[in-house]
DRENPA-3360 file (N, C-alpha, C; in nm, 2 decimals, always signed):
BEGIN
1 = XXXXXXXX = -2.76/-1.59/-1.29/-2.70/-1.47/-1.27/-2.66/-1.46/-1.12 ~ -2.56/-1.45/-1.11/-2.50/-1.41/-0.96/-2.48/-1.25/-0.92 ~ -2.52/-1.23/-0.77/-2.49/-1.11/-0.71/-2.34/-1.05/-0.69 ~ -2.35/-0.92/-0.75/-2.18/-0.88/-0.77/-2.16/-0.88/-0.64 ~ -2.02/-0.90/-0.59/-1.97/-0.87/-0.47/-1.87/-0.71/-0.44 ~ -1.84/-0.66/-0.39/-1.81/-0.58/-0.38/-1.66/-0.56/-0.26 ~ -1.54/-0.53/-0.31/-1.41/-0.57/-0.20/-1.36/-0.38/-0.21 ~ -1.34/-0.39/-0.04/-1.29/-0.22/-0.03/-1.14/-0.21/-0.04;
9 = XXXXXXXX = -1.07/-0.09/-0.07/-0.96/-0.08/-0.13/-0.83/-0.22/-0.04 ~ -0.86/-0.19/+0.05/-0.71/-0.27/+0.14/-0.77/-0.45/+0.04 ~ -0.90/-0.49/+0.08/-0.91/-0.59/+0.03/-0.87/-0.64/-0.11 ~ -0.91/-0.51/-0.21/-0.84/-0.54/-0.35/-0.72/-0.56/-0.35 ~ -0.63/-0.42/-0.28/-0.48/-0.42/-0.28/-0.42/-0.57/-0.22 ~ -0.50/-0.61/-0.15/-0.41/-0.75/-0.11/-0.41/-0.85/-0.24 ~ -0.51/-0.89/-0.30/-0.56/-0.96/-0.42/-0.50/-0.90/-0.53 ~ -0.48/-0.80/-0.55/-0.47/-0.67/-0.66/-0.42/-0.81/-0.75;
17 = XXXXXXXX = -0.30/-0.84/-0.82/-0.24/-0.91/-0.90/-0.33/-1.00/-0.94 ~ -0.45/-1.06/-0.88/-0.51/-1.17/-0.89/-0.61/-1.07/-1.03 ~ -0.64/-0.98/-1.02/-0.76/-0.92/-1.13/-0.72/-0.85/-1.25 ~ -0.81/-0.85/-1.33/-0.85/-0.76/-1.44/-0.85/-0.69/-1.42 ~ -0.81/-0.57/-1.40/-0.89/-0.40/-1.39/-0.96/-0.36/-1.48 ~ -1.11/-0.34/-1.47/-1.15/-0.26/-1.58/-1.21/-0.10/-1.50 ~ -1.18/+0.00/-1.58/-1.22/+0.11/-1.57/-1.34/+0.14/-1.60 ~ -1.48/+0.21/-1.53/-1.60/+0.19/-1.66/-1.57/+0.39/-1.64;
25 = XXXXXXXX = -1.54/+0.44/-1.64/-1.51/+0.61/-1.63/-1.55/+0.67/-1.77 ~ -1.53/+0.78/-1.81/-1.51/+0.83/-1.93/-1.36/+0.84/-1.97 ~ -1.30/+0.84/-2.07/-1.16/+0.82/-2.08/-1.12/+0.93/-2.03 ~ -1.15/+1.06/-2.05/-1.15/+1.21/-1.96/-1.08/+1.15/-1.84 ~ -1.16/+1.12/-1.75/-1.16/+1.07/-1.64/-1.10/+0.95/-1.61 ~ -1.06/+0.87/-1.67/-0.95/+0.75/-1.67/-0.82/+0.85/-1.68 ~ -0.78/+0.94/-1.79/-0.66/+0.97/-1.79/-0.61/+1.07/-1.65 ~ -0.71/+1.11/-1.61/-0.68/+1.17/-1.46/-0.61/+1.08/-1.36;
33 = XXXXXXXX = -0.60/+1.00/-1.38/-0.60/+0.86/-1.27/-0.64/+0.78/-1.26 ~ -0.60/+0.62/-1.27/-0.63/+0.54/-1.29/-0.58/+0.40/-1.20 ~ -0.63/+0.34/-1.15/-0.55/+0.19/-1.06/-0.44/+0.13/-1.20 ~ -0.34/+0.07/-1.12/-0.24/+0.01/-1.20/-0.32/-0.05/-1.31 ~ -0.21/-0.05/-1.45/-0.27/-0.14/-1.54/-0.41/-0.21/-1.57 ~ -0.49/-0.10/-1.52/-0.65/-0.11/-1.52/-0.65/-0.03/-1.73 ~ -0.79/-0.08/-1.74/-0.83/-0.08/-1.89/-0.94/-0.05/-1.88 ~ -0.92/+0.08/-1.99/-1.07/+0.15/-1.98/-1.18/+0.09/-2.14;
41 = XXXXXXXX = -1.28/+0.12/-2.04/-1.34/+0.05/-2.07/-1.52/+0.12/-2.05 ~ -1.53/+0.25/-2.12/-1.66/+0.38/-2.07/-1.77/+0.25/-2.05 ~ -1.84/+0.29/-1.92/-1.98/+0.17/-1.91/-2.11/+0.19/-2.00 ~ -2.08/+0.32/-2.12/-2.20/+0.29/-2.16/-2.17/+0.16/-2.33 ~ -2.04/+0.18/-2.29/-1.93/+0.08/-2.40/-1.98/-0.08/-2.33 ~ -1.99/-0.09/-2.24/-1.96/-0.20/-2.13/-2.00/-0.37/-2.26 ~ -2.12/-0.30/-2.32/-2.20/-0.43/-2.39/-2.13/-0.47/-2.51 ~ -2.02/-0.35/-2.56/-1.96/-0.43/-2.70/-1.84/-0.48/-2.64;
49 = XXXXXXXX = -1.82/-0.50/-2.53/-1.69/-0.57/-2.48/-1.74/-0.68/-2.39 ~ -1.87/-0.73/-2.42/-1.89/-0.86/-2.38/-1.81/-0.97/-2.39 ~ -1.79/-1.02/-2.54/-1.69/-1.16/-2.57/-1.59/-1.15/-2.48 ~ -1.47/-1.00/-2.50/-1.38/-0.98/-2.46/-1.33/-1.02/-2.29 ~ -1.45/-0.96/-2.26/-1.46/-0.93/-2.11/-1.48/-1.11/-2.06 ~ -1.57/-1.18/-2.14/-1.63/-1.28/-2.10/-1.47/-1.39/-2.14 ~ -1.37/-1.38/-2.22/-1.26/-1.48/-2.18/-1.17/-1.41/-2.10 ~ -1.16/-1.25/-2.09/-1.06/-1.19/-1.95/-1.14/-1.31/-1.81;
57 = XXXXXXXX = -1.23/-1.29/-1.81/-1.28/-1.33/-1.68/-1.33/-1.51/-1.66 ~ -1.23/-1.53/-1.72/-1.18/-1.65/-1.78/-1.05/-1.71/-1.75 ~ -0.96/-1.65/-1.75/-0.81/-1.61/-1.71/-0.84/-1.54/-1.54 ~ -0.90/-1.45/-1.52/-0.89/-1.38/-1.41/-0.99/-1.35/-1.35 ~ -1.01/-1.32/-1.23/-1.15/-1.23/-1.17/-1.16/-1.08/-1.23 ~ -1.25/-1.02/-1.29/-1.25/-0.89/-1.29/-1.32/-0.79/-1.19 ~ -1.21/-0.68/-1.16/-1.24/-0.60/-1.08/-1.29/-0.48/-1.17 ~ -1.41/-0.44/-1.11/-1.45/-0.32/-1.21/-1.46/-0.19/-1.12;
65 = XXXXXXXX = -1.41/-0.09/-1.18/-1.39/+0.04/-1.11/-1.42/+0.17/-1.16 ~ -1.50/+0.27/-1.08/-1.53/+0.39/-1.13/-1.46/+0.44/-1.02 ~ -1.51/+0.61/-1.04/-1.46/+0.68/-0.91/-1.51/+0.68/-0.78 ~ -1.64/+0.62/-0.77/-1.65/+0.67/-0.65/-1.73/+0.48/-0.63 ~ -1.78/+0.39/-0.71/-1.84/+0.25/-0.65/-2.00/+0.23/-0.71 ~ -2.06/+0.39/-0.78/-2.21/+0.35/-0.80/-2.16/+0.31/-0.97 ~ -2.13/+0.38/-1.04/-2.09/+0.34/-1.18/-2.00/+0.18/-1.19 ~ -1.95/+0.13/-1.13/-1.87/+0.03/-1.11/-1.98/-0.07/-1.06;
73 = XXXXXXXX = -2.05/-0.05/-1.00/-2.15/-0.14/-0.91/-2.31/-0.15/-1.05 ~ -2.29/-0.06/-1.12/-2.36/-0.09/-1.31/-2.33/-0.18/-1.33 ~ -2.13/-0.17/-1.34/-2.11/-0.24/-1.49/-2.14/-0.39/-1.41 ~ -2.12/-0.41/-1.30/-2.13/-0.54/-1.25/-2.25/-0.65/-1.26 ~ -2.36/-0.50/-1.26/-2.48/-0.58/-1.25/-2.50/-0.61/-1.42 ~ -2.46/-0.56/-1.52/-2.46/-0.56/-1.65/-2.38/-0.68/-1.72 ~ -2.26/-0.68/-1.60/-2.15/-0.81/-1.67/-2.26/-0.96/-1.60 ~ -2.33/-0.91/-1.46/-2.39/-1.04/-1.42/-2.43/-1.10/-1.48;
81 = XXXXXXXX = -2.55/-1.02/-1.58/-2.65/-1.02/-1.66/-2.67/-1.11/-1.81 ~ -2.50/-1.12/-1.85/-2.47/-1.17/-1.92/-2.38/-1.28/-1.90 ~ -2.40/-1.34/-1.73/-2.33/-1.43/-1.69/-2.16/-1.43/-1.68 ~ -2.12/-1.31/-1.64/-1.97/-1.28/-1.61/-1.93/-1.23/-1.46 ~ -1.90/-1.30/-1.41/-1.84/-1.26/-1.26/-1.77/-1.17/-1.26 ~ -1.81/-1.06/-1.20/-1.74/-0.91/-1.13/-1.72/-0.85/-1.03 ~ -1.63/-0.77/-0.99/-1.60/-0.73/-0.85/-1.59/-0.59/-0.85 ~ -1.67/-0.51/-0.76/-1.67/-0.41/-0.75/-1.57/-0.34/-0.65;
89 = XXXXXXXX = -1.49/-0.24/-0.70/-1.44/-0.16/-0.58/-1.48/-0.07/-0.51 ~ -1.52/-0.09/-0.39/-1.62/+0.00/-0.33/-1.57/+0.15/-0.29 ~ -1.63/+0.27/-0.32/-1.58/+0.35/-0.28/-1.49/+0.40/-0.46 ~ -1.44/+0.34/-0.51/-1.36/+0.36/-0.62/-1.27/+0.41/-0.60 ~ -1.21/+0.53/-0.71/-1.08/+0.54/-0.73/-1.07/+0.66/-0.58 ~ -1.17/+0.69/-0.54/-1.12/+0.78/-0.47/-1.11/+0.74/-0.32 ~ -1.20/+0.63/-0.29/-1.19/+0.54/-0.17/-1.01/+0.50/-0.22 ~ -0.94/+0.42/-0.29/-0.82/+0.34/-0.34/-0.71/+0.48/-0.30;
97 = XXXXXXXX = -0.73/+0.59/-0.36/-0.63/+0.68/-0.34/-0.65/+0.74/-0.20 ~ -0.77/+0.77/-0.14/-0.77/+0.80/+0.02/-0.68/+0.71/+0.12 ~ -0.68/+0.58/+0.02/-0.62/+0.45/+0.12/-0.46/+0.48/+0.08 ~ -0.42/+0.57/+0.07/-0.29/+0.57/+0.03/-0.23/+0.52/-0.10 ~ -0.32/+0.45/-0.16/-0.30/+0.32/-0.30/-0.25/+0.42/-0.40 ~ -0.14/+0.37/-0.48/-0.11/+0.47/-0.61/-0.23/+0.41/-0.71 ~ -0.19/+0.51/-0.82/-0.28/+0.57/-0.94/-0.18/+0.59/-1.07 ~ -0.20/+0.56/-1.14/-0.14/+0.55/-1.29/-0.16/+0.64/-1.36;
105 = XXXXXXXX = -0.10/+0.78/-1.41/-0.14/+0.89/-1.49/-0.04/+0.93/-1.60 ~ -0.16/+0.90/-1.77/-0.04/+0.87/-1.86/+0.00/+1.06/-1.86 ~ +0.12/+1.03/-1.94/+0.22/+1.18/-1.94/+0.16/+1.23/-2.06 ~ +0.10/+1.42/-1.94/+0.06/+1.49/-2.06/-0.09/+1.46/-2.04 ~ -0.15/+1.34/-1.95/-0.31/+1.35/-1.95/-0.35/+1.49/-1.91 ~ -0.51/+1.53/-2.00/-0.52/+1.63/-1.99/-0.61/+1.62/-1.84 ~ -0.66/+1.70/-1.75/-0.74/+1.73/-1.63/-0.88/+1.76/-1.62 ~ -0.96/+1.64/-1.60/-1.12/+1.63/-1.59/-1.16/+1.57/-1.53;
113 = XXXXXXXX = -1.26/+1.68/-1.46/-1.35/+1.67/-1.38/-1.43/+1.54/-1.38 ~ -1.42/+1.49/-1.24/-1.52/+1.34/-1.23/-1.67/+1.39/-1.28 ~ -1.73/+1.26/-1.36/-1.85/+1.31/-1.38/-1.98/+1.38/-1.25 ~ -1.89/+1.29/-1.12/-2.01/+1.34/-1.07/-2.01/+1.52/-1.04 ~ -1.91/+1.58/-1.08/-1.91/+1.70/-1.05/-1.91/+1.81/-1.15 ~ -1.89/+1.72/-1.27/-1.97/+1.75/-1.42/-2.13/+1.81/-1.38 ~ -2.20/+1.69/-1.36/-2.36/+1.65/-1.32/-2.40/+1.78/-1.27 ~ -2.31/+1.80/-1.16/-2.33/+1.92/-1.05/-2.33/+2.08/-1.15;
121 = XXXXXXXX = -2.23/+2.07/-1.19/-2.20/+2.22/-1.24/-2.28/+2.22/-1.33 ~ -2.36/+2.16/-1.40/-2.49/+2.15/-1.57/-2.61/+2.16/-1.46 ~ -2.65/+2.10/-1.39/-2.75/+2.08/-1.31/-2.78/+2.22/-1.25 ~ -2.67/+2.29/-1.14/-2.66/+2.39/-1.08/-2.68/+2.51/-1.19 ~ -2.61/+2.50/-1.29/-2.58/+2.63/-1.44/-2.75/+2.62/-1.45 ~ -2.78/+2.51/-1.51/-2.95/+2.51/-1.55/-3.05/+2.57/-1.42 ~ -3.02/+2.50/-1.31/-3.10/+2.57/-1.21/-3.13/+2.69/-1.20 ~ -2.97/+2.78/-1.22/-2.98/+2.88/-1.19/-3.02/+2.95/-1.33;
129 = XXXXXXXX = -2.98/+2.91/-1.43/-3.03/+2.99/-1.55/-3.18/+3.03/-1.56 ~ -3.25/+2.89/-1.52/-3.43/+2.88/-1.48/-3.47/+2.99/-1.41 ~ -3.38/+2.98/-1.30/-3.44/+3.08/-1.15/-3.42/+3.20/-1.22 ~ -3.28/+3.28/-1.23/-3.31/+3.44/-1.31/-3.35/+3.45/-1.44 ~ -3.37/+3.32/-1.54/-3.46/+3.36/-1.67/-3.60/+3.38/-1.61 ~ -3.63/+3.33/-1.51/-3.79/+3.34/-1.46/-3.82/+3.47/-1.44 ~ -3.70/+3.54/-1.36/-3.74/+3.68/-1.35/-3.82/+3.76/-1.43 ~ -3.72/+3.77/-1.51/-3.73/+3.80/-1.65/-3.90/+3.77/-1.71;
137 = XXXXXXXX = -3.91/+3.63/-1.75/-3.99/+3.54/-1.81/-4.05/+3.46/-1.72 ~ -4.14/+3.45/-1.65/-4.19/+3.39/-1.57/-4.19/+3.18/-1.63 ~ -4.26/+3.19/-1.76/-4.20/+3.08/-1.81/-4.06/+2.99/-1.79 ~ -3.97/+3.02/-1.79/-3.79/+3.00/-1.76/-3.80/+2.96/-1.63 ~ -3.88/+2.97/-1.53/-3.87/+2.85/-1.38/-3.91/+2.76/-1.43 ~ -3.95/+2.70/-1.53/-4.00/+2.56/-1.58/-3.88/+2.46/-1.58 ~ -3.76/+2.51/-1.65/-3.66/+2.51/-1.64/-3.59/+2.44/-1.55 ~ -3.55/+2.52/-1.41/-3.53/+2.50/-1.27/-3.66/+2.35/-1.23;
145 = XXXXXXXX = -3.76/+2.35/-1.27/-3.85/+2.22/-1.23/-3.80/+2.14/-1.29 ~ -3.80/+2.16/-1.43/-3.78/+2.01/-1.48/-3.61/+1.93/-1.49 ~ -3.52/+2.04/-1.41/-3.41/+1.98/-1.37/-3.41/+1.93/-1.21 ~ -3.45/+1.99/-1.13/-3.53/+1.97/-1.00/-3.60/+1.73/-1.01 ~ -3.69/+1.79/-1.12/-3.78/+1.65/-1.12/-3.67/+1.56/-1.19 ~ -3.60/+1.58/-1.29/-3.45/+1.48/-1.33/-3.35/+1.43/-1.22 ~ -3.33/+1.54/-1.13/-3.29/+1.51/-1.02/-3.31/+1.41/-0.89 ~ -3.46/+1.41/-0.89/-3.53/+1.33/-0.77/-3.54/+1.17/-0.91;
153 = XXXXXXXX = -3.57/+1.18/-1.04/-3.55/+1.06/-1.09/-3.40/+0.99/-1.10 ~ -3.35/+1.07/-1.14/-3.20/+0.98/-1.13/-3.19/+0.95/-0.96 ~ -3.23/+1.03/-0.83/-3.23/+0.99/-0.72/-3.30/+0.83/-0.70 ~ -3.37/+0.85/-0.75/-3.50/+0.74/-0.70/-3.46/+0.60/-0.77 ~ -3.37/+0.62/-0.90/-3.38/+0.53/-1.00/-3.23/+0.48/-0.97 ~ -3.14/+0.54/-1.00/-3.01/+0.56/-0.98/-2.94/+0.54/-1.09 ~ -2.99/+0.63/-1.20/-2.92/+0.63/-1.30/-2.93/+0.79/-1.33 ~ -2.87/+0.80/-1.43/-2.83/+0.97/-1.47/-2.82/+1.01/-1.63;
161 = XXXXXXXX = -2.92/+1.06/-1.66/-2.95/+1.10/-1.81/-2.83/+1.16/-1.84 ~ -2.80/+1.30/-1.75/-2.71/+1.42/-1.75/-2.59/+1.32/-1.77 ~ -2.52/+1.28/-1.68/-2.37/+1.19/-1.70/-2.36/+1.11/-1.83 ~ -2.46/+1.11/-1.89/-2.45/+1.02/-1.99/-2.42/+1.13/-2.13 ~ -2.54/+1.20/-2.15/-2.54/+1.28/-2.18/-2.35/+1.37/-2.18 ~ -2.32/+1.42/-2.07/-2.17/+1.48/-2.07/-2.09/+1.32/-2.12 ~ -2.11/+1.26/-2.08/-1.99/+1.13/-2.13/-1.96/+1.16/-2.29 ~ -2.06/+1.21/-2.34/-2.03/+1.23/-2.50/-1.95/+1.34/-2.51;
169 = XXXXXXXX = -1.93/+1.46/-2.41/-1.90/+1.57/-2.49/-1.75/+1.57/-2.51 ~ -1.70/+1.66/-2.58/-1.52/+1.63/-2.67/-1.42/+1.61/-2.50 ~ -1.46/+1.67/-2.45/-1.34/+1.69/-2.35/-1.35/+1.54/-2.24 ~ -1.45/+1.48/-2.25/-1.43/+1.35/-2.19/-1.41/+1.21/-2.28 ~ -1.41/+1.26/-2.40/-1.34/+1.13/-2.51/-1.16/+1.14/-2.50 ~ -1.14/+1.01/-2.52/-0.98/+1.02/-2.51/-0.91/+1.08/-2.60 ~ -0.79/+1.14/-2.57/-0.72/+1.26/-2.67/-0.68/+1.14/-2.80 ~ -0.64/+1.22/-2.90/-0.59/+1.18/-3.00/-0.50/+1.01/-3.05;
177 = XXXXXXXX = -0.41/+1.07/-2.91/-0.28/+1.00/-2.92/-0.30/+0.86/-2.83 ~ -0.43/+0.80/-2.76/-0.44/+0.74/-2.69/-0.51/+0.59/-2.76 ~ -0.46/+0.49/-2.66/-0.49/+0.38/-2.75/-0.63/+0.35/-2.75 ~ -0.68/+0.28/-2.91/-0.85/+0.31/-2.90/-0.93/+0.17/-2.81 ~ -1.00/+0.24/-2.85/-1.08/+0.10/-2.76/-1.12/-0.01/-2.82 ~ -1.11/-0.01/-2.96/-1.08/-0.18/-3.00/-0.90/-0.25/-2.92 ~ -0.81/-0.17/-2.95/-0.72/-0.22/-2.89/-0.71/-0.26/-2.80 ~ -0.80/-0.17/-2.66/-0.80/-0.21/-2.53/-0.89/-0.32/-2.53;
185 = XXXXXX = -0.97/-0.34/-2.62/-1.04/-0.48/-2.56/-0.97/-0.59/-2.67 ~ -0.85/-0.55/-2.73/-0.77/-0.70/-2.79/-0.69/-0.67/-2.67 ~ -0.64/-0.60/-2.60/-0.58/-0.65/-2.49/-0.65/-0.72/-2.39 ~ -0.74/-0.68/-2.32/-0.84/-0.75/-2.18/-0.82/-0.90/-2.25 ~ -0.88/-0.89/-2.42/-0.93/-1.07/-2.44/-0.81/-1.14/-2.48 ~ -0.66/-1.08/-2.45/-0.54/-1.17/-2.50/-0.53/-1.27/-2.35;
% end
Protein backbone atom coordinates (compact mmCIF):
# COMPACT_ATOMS: atom_id res chain seq x y z
CA UNK A 1 0.00 0.00 0.00
CA UNK A 2 1.39 3.34 -0.81
CA UNK A 3 0.80 6.80 0.77
CA UNK A 4 -1.73 8.99 -1.25
CA UNK A 5 -0.04 12.09 -2.36
CA UNK A 6 -1.85 15.06 -2.55
CA UNK A 7 -1.27 18.10 -5.64
CA UNK A 8 -2.93 21.73 -4.98
CA UNK A 9 -4.98 23.20 -7.63
CA UNK A 10 -2.20 25.16 -9.93
CA UNK A 11 -0.32 21.69 -9.61
CA UNK A 12 -3.29 19.56 -10.99
CA UNK A 13 -4.22 22.30 -13.55
CA UNK A 14 -0.75 21.91 -15.08
CA UNK A 15 -1.12 17.90 -15.26
CA UNK A 16 -4.95 18.19 -15.55
CA UNK A 17 -5.08 16.15 -19.06
CA UNK A 18 -2.73 13.59 -17.59
CA UNK A 19 -5.81 12.27 -14.94
CA UNK A 20 -8.94 10.56 -14.26
CA UNK A 21 -11.11 12.78 -12.45
CA UNK A 22 -13.10 11.18 -9.98
CA UNK A 23 -15.68 12.98 -7.95
CA UNK A 24 -16.24 11.17 -4.40
CA UNK A 25 -19.30 14.10 -3.54
CA UNK A 26 -22.85 13.22 -3.40
CA UNK A 27 -24.35 13.64 -6.95
CA UNK A 28 -26.40 16.62 -5.25
CA UNK A 29 -23.19 18.10 -4.99
CA UNK A 30 -21.40 17.04 -8.15
CA UNK A 31 -24.21 18.63 -10.15
CA UNK A 32 -23.42 22.04 -8.49
CA UNK A 33 -20.00 21.94 -9.95
CA UNK A 34 -17.74 19.88 -10.87
CA UNK A 35 -13.78 19.92 -12.44
CA UNK A 36 -13.85 19.13 -16.20
CA UNK A 37 -14.92 15.72 -17.33
CA UNK A 38 -14.54 14.48 -13.75
CA UNK A 39 -16.89 11.22 -12.88
CA UNK A 40 -18.85 10.91 -10.03
CA UNK A 41 -18.32 8.59 -8.23
CA UNK A 42 -20.27 9.07 -4.08
CA UNK A 43 -17.30 7.71 -1.69
CA UNK A 44 -19.56 5.65 0.14
CA UNK A 45 -19.95 3.89 -3.64
CA UNK A 46 -16.04 4.07 -3.80
CA UNK A 47 -15.73 -0.02 -3.12
CA UNK A 48 -18.12 -1.24 -5.93
CA UNK A 49 -16.03 0.65 -8.43
CA UNK A 50 -12.99 -1.03 -7.49
CA UNK A 51 -12.31 -3.29 -10.81
CA UNK A 52 -13.32 -0.12 -12.70
CA UNK A 53 -11.25 2.23 -10.93
CA UNK A 54 -8.38 -0.34 -10.80
CA UNK A 55 -7.93 -0.49 -15.07
CA UNK A 56 -8.89 3.67 -15.20
CA UNK A 57 -5.70 3.80 -13.15
CA UNK A 58 -4.21 1.72 -15.43
CA UNK A 59 -4.50 4.04 -18.48
CA UNK A 60 -4.05 7.12 -16.22
CA UNK A 61 -3.28 8.56 -12.67
CA UNK A 62 -6.43 9.18 -10.84
CA UNK A 63 -7.14 12.33 -9.36
CA UNK A 64 -9.73 12.17 -6.67
CA UNK A 65 -11.83 15.13 -5.64
CA UNK A 66 -14.29 16.35 -3.10
CA UNK A 67 -15.16 19.85 -2.07
CA UNK A 68 -13.08 20.82 0.21
CA UNK A 69 -9.68 17.62 0.25
CA UNK A 70 -10.89 15.62 3.60
CA UNK A 71 -13.57 13.34 1.66
CA UNK A 72 -11.10 12.99 -1.30
CA UNK A 73 -8.15 12.34 0.99
CA UNK A 74 -10.84 8.88 2.09
CA UNK A 75 -11.24 7.79 -1.09
CA UNK A 76 -7.49 7.68 -1.50
CA UNK A 77 -6.64 6.01 1.49
CA UNK A 78 -9.50 3.37 0.45
CA UNK A 79 -8.20 3.11 -3.29
CA UNK A 80 -4.52 2.61 -1.49
CA UNK A 81 -5.98 -0.09 0.36
CA UNK A 82 -6.84 -1.99 -2.36
CA UNK A 83 -3.60 -1.30 -4.10
CA UNK A 84 -4.60 1.68 -6.56
CA UNK A 85 -2.67 4.85 -6.83
CA UNK A 86 -4.52 8.10 -6.11
CA UNK A 87 -4.21 11.72 -6.01
CA UNK A 88 -5.72 13.97 -3.96
CA UNK A 89 -6.75 17.49 -4.67
CA UNK A 90 -5.97 19.45 -1.85
CA UNK A 91 -8.33 21.95 -0.81
CA UNK A 92 -10.96 20.55 -3.48
CA UNK A 93 -13.43 21.93 -5.61
CA UNK A 94 -13.35 24.93 -3.71
CA UNK A 95 -9.56 25.45 -3.37
CA UNK A 96 -9.73 24.64 -7.75
CA UNK A 97 -12.50 27.39 -8.16
CA UNK A 98 -10.77 29.99 -5.65
CA UNK A 99 -7.72 29.46 -8.06
CA UNK A 100 -9.69 30.90 -10.83
CA UNK A 101 -9.95 27.04 -12.40
CA UNK A 102 -13.47 26.48 -14.29
CA UNK A 103 -16.14 24.01 -13.09
CA UNK A 104 -18.49 22.05 -15.31
CA UNK A 105 -22.37 22.48 -14.46
CA UNK A 106 -24.77 20.17 -16.22
CA UNK A 107 -27.93 22.39 -17.59
CA UNK A 108 -30.85 22.65 -15.27
CA UNK A 109 -28.58 21.10 -12.27
CA UNK A 110 -30.57 21.55 -9.36
CA UNK A 111 -28.63 23.67 -6.21
CA UNK A 112 -27.07 21.74 -3.06
CA UNK A 113 -25.68 22.53 -0.36
CA UNK A 114 -21.98 21.02 0.26
CA UNK A 115 -22.31 18.46 2.71
CA UNK A 116 -20.25 20.12 5.03
CA UNK A 117 -22.87 22.70 5.55
CA UNK A 118 -25.62 20.13 5.37
CA UNK A 119 -23.69 18.65 8.72
CA UNK A 120 -23.88 22.20 10.12
CA UNK A 121 -27.57 23.03 9.66
CA UNK A 122 -28.80 19.13 11.20
CA UNK A 123 -26.22 19.47 13.91
CA UNK A 124 -27.05 23.23 14.76
CA UNK A 125 -31.31 22.33 14.16
CA UNK A 126 -30.68 19.27 16.73
CA UNK A 127 -28.68 21.44 19.13
CA UNK A 128 -30.98 23.80 19.24
CA UNK A 129 -34.12 21.63 19.30
CA UNK A 130 -32.24 19.88 22.59
CA UNK A 131 -31.57 23.27 24.20
CA UNK A 132 -35.44 24.74 24.01
CA UNK A 133 -37.04 21.07 24.29
CA UNK A 134 -35.01 21.09 27.68
CA UNK A 135 -36.85 24.01 28.73
CA UNK A 136 -39.73 22.56 28.41
CA UNK A 137 -38.52 18.84 29.32
CA UNK A 138 -35.57 18.86 31.16
CA UNK A 139 -34.83 15.38 29.50
CA UNK A 140 -34.48 17.03 25.67
CA UNK A 141 -30.72 18.56 26.70
CA UNK A 142 -29.75 14.96 26.31
CA UNK A 143 -30.26 15.70 22.90
CA UNK A 144 -27.93 18.79 22.58
CA UNK A 145 -25.21 16.16 24.40
CA UNK A 146 -25.40 13.51 22.45
CA UNK A 147 -25.01 15.67 19.29
CA UNK A 148 -22.31 17.74 21.15
CA UNK A 149 -20.41 14.03 21.93
CA UNK A 150 -20.94 13.00 17.82
CA UNK A 151 -19.36 15.98 17.15
CA UNK A 152 -16.05 15.73 19.29
CA UNK A 153 -16.19 11.86 17.61
CA UNK A 154 -16.33 12.68 14.12
CA UNK A 155 -13.66 15.44 15.35
CA UNK A 156 -11.29 13.00 16.87
CA UNK A 157 -11.92 10.29 14.35
CA UNK A 158 -12.52 12.15 11.20
CA UNK A 159 -15.29 10.68 9.92
CA UNK A 160 -19.00 11.69 10.02
CA UNK A 161 -22.13 9.53 10.77
CA UNK A 162 -24.36 12.81 10.00
CA UNK A 163 -22.83 13.33 6.17
CA UNK A 164 -23.38 9.84 5.59
CA UNK A 165 -26.43 9.69 6.93
CA UNK A 166 -27.69 13.13 4.65
CA UNK A 167 -25.73 11.47 1.57
CA UNK A 168 -28.89 9.29 1.42
CA UNK A 169 -31.50 11.82 1.62
CA UNK A 170 -33.72 12.45 -2.05
CA UNK A 171 -32.20 15.81 -2.61
CA UNK A 172 -28.55 14.64 -2.74
CA UNK A 173 -29.17 11.55 -5.18
CA UNK A 174 -28.93 12.40 -8.77
CA UNK A 175 -32.06 13.70 -10.56
CA UNK A 176 -33.92 11.50 -12.79
CA UNK A 177 -32.46 12.39 -16.07
CA UNK A 178 -28.82 11.91 -15.10
CA UNK A 179 -26.48 9.14 -16.14
CA UNK A 180 -26.45 6.17 -13.56
CA UNK A 181 -23.68 5.05 -11.94
CA UNK A 182 -23.22 1.75 -13.56
CA UNK A 183 -22.75 3.83 -16.69
CA UNK A 184 -20.23 6.11 -15.08
CA UNK A 185 -18.10 3.38 -14.03
CA UNK A 186 -18.45 1.66 -17.85
CA UNK A 187 -17.12 4.87 -18.68
CA UNK A 188 -13.95 5.42 -16.03
CA UNK A 189 -13.16 1.35 -17.04
CA UNK A 190 -13.40 2.04 -20.99
Amino acid sequence: MTTPTALAPAQAAARFGEFTVIDVRTPGEYATGHLPGAHNIPLDRLDEATDALKKAAQRAPLLIVCASGARSAKGCEKLAAQGIDATTLEGGTTAWTAAGRETERPTGARATWPMDRQVRLAAGTLVLAGFLGGLAWTPAHWLSGAIGAGLVFSGATNTCGMSAALAKLPHNQPPKSAVSFQETLLRVAA
